[in-house]
N, C-alpha and C positions, 0 to 999 in steps of 0.2 A: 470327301465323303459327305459330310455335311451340306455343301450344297447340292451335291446330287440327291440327297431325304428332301430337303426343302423343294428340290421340283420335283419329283414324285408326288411328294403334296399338293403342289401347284395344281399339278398336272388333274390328279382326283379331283379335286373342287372343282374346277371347270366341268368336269363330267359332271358332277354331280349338282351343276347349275348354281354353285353359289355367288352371293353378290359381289363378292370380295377376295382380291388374288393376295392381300396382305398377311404371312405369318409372322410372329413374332419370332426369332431364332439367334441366339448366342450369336456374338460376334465371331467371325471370323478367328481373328486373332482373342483367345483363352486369356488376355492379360487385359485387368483394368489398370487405370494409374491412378492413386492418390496424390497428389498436390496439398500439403498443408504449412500453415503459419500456426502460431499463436502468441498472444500479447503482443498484438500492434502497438497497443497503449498510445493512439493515439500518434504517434511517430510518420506522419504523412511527409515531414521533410527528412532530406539523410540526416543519422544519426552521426553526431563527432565523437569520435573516443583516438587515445593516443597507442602508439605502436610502439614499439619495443625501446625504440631511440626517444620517444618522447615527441614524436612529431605527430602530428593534428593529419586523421585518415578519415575520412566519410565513407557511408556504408547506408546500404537499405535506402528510403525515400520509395514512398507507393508511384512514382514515375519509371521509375526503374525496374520495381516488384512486379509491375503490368506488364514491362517486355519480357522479364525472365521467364515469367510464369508462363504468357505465349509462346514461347517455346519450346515450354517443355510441353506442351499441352498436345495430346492426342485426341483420336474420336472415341477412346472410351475414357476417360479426364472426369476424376470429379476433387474438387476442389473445395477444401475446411478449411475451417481455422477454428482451435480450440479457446476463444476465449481471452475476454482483457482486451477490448480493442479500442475502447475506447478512454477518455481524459489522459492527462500528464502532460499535454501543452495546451499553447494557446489556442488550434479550434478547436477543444471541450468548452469556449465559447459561443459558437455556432449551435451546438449540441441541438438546443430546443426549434431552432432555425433552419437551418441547412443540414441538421443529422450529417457531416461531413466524411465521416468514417465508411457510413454503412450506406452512404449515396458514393463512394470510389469504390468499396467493395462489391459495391453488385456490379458498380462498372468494370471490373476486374476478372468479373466471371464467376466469383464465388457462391456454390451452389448452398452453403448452410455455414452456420456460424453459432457458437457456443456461446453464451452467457457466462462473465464471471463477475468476482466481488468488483472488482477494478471497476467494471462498467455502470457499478451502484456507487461513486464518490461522492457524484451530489446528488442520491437519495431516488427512492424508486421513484418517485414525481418526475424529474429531472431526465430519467431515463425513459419515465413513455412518453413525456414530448419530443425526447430527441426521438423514438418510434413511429410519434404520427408526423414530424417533420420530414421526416426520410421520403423522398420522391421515388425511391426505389434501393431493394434491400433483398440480401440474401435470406434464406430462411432461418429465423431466430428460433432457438432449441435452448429450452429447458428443464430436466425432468426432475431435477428433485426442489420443489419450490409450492408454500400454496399461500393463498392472498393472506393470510393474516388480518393484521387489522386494517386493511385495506388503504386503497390510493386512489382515486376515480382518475387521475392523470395516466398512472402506471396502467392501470387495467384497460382503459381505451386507447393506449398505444400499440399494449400485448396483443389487446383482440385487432386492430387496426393491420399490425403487422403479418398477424395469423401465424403468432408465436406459438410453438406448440414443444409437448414435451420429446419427441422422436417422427423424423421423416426416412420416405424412401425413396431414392436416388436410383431412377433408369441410369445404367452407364452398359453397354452393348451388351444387351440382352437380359443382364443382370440386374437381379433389382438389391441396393445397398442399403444396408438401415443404418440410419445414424441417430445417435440421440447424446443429449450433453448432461456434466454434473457441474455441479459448484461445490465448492470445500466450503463444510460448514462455518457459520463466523455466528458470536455472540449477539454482536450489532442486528442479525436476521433472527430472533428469538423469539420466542410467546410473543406477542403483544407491538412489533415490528409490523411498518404496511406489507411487509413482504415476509414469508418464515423458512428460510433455507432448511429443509428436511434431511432425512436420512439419504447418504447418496446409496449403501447399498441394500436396499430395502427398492428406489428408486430407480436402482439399474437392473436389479431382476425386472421389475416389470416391465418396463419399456423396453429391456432384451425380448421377454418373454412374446409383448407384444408384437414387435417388430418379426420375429419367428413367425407368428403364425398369420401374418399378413405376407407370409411367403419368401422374408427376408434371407438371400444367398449368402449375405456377409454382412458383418456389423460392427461397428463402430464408433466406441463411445470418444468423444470430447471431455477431457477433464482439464477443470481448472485447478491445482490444486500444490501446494506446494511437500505433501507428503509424497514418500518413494520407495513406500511399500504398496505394494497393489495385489498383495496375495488374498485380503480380502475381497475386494471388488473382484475377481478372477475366480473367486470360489462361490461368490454370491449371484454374478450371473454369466451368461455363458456370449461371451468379448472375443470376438477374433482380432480388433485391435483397439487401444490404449493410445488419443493423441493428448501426451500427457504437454499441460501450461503451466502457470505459475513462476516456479522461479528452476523449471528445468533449461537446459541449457542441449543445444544439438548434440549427440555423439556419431562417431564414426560408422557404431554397429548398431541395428535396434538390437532392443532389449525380450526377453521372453521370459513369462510365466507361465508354467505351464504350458498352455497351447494358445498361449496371446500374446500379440504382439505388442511392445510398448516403445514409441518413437517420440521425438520432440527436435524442435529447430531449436533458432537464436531469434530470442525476444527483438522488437522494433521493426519485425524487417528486414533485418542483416541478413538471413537466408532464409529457405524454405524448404523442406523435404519432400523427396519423389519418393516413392513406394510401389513399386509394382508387383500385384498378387494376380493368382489363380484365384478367384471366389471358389470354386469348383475342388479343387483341391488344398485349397489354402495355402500353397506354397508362392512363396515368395520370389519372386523374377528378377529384382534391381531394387536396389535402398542407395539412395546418397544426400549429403546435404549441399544446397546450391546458394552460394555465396551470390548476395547482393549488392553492386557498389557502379557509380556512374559510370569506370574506367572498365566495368567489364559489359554494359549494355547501355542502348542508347534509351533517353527518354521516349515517355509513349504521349504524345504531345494531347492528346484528348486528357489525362491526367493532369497534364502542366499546366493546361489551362485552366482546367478547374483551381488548382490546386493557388495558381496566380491572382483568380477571383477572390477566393477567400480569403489571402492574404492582405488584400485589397479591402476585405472588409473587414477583418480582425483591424487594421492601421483604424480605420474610422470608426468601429464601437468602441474598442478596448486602450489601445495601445494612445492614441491622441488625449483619449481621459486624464490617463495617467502622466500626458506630455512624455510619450516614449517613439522611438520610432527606428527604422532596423538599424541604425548605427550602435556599433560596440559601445554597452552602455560603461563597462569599465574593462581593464585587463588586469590576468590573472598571470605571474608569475610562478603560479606552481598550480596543484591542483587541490583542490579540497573536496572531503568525503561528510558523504553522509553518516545516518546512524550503520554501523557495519561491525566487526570484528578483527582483529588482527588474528593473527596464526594462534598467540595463546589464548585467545577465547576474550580479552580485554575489549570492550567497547571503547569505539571512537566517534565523533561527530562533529569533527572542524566546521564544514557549512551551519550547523547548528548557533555558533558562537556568531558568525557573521549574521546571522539572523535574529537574535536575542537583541546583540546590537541596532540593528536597523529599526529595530522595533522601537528600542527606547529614543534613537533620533529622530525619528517621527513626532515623538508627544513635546508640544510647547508647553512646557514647564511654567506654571503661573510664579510668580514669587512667594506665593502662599506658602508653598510646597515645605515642607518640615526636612524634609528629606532625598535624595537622590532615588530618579526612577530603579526600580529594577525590572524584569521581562520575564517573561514565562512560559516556555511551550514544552511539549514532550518532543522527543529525538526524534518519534518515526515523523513529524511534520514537518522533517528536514527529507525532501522524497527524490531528489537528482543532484547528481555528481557536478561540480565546478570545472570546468577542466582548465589545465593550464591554456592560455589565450585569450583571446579577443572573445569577450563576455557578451552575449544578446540578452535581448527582452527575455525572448520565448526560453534562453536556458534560466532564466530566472523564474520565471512561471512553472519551469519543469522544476525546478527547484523546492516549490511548495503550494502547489496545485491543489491540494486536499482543500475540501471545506468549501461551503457557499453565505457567501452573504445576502443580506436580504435585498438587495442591488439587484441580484439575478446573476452574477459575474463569478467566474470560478472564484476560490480562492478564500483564506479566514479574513474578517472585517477586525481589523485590531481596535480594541475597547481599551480605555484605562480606568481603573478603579484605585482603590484605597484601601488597604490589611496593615492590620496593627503589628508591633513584632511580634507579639503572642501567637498573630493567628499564621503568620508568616511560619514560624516554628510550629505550627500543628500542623501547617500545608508538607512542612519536610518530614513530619513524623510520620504522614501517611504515606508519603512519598518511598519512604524508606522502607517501610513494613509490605506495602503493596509493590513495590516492582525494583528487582534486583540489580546488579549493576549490568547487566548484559539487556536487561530490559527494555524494548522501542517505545515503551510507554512512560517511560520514566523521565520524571520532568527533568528541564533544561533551564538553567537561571542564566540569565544575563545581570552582568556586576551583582553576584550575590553566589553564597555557596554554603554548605553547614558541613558540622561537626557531627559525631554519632559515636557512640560508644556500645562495644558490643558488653557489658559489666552491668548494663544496666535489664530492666525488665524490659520486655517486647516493645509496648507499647509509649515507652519513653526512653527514648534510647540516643534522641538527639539534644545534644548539651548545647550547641550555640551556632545560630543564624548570625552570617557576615555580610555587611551592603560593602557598597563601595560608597566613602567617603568624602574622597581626590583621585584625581587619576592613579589607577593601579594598589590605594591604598585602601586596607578594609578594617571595618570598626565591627563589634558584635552591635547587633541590634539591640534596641531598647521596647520591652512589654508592650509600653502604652504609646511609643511613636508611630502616627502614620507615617506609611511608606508607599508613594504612587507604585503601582503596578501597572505596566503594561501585558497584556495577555489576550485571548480572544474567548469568546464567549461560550464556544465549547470545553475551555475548560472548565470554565467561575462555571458553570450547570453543572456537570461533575463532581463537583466537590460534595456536595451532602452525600451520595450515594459514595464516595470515597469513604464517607466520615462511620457509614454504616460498615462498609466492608472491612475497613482497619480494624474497627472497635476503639478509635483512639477515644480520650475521655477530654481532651480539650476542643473548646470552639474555634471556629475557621468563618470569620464573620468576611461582609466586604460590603465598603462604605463609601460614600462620595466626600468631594473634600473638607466639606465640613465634619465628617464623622455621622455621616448619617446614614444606617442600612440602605445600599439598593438592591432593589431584585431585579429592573427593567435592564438590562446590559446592555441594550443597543442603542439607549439614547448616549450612552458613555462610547460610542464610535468615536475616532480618531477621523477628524476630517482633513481636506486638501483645503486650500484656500475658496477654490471652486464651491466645495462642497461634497467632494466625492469620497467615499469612503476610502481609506489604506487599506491596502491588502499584505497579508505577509510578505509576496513576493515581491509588491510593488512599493514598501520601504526602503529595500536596497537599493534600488535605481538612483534613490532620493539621498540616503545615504553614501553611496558612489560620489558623491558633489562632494565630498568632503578629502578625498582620497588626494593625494600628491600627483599633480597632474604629469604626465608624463612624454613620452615621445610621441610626432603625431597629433599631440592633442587630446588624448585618452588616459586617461585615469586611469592608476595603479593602484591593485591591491594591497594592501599593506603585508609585511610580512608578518604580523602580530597574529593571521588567524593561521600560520602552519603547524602550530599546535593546539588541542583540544583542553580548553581549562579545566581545571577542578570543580567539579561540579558537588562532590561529595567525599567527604575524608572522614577515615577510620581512625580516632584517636588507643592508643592502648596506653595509655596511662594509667596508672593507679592514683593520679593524685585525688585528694579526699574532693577539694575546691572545686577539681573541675567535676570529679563524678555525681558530687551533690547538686550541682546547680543545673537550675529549671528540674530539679528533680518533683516527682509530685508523691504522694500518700501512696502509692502505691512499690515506688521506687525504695521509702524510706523502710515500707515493710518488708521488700525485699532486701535490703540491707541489715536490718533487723534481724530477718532471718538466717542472715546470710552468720551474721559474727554470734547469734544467738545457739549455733547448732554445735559450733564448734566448746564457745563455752560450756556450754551446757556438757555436751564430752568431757570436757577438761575438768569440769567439777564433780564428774561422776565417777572419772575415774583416780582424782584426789579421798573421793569417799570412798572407793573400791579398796583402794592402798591403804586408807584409815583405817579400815574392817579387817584386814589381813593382818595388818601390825596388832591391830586390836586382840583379835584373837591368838597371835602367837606372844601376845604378853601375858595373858591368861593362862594360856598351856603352859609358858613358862611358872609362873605363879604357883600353879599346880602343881 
């Protein structure tokens, strides 16, 4: 029927002399296809994870993601990805270079792509170079977002790339709106180069918009790790939801209301088909398409890229560091990151291997009064160990976060100098700000405290433990320095910790002689070369230390299969211990504490006095 309207039209025109026999007219076929990912994170090689039996199964790899994707791909095919696609291995090196993500995704087809926090790791700068590096790139979409205190790197990538907040996608005949959010984060605030806004305040408009530039269907990209979307559903008007973050594929999509809400499996591992009516919104086909070498062949224009870069990751990065693709150590079991167990308990095994690496890094002058200890929070432990044969790049994935002033992913480890005093006010804010389930919550390497919950808020931890000898721990002493290894994002931290606690002790940091520093990065931890240590890249260095094994490769010790004490609840009532390091404010709460009762007790001595009193009287009478 349709094509017979369309030559009738034909047919008029011609009569009626005009230039041009072309109409624009709905496809044939009523169904478009959506194709979407989200949270590449970067995962351009297959991703390793273990199977049921505990054997080593690869999965995803953008060589692979290229052929599936071609095949599912139709002629009305439009192809997203929500977001997170970039850092967590090693080319988030390339980033300001070769943009490697978003130079394979346009080679892949992909018609638009989302913005998330992920993709701001090393800071909106970082991210419009990798923008004006990109040789070629899907459409970047951001709508809840405004410059802030600005970035002149960021901003002439955005404009470069002709990032914008919401596009419209021809797919047969249909025009599709698409626009993206980001889940707000603290870090994008007032006074940030970037200020992540309201998202639904954000996605009204750019629905709104998109509506009346004619949009037949729309769909927003979210990055977000919430899994409630009754708001955003009520604030603007979503025919579908490709939810990111830390969603996970399901069998069915999801519906609110009259919006659809879908997500794959992060890296890579598969990708979701959708196929809708725009015209009635009804849904045609939903499945999720598993990704892995054994079920598609490589797409060899990918390989080769993908071989290049590798090629030059070995010569910036990996040679620096004297690294190169052999198994840098083996792992007999596996270790987890910051996570939870079933009853809510926080773990962070890889964290403990990383505290350690840190302190084997620092050459120890003889000066030293004291044994180093380490210091990072649990979320900068960011990828899983897996049982086996250990790489660079899972080491890298391992603790990615942060940039050094080098230019190179990753934290630049510094060592400094805290007294036990200040060491003990680092734990008290520790304690007061971030609970035991907390990603923020720091991580000691050979050191751990004490805390009592008997005491007043704000002093509540009774004694900081180093390690003295192996495995042996002594409480600290006030006035001893004690080396610190840490990076520099923390030691900055710290004053603005000092304000949010309200603790009332000092949190000083000194060089070895005891003298304030502010400069942190002249205190970097160097290589003999000269190159800066990076969190990731002490354990490689550390790895040398491991009992060599079969083959020739270094074994993990079995000492990190569980997670040390990092913080213990004493409930004692001893007087000794609840007094000490107590301060003026403690003694008044103890004061008050035996003062209220007494006070009771002599009130109601005088209550009983008055009563005998008087009934000696009446007696008397």
């Amino acid at each position: 029927m349709k094509r017979w309207i369309s030559a009738c039209m034909a047919l008029a025109m011609i009569a009626a002399g005009t230039d041009s026999l072309y109409i624009e007219t709905k496809a044939d076929s009523e169904e478009v296809r959506i194709l979407f990912t989200h949270d590449l994170r970067d995962h351009i090689e297959e991703v390793k994870s273990l199977d049921e039996e505990n054997a080593v199964v690869y999965s995803g790899g953008y060589e692979y993601l290229a052929t599936a994707l071609d095949e599912y791909r139709t002629e009305q095919t439009v192809l997203l990805d929500a977001g997170n696609f970039s850092a967590s291995t090693m080319y988030a090196s390339l980033n300001s270079t070769k943009a490697p993500d978003l130079t394979l995704m346009s080679r892949m087809g992909y018609d638009a792509v989302g913005v998330g926090l992920v993709d701001f790791t090393y800071g909106a700068g970082m991210f419009g170079e990798m923008l004006s590096a990109a040789q070629s790139h899907p459409s970047l979409l951001l709508s809840n977002f405004t410059s802030g205190a600005g970035n002149a790197a960021f901003e002439e990538g955005w404009s470069a790339a002709e990032g914008s907040a919401y596009t419209l996608i021809e797919s047969g005949g249909y025009q599709i709106g698409v626009f993206a959010l980001c889940e707000p984060d603290e870090a994008f605030g007032d006074g940030a180069p970037i200020v992540i806004t309201d998202p639904l305040a954000a996605a009204a408009e750019a629905a709104e918009a998109l509506k009346q530039q004619g949009a037949d269907y729309i769909i927003c990209l979210y990055s977000t790790d919430e899994d409630d979307f009754e708001e955003l559903c009520n604030a603007a008007s979503i025919d579908l939801i490709i939810a990111g973050g830390n969603h996970t594929a399901t069998e069915k999509y999801r519906k609110q209301g009259n919006t659809l809400i879908v997500s794959s499996d992060p890296y890579g591992t598969s990708f979701g088909v959708l196929d809708i009516d725009p015209s009635s919104k009804n849904v045609k086909n939903y499945e999720i398409v598993p990704v892995s070498s054994s079920l598609y062949e490589a797409s060899w224009g990918i390989s080769e890229t993908m071989y290049a870069y590798q090629s030059e990751i070995s010569d910036t990065v990996m040679r620096r560091f004297s690294l190169n693709q052999n198994p840098v150590f083996r792992a007999g079991y596996s270790l987890t990151t910051y996570g939870r167990t079933q009853s809510g308990k926080a773990y962070a095994e890889a964290a403990d291997l990383l505290t350690d690496s840190m302190i084997e890094a620092y050459d120890a002058p003889d000066s030293d009064e004291a044994k180093a200890v380490s210091i990072i929070t649990e979320d900068m432990a960011t990828g899983t160990i897996l049982q086996g044969n250990v790489s660079a790049n899972d080491l890298f994935s391992m603790a990615y976060k942060g940039m050094g002033t080098d230019g190179i992913p990753g934290y630049n480890l510094v060592h400094v100098y805290m007294r036990g005093s200040d060491l003990l006010t680092l734990c008290e804010m520790d304690l007061i700000l971030h609970d035991d389930n907390s990603p923020e919550k720091f991580h000691f390497g050979r050191m751990y405290y004490e805390y009592s919950m008997n005491r007043p808020v704000t002093n509540r931890v009774i004694d900081v433990f180093t390690e003295e000898a192996d495995g042996y721990y002594i409480a600290s002493t006030d006035d001893r320095l004690y080396p610190v290894i840490t990076t520099t994002d923390i030691l900055q931290s710290i004053p603005q910790m000092i304000i949010d606690s309200g603790v009332s002790g000092e949190c000083n940091i000194y060089d070895e002689t005891g003298r304030p520093v502010t400069d942190f990065d002249v205190m970097t931890i160097r290589s003999g070369d000269g190159a800066a240590i990076k969190l990731w890249s002490a354990i490689s260095s550390y790895a040398a230390h491991f009992e060599r094994g079969r083959d020739g490769i270094d074994d993990l010790p079995e000492t990190y299969k569980k997670a040390r004490k990092q913080r213990t609840k004493i409930s004692s009532l001893n007087v000794i211990k609840l007094l000490k390091h107590a301060n003026r404010a403690t003694f008044d709460f103890y004061a008050k504490a035996v003062a209220i009762p007494v006070a009771v007790l002599v009130g109601l001595n005088v209550l009983v006095w008055l009563i005998n009193l008087k009934k000696k009287k009446e007696t008397n009478a």
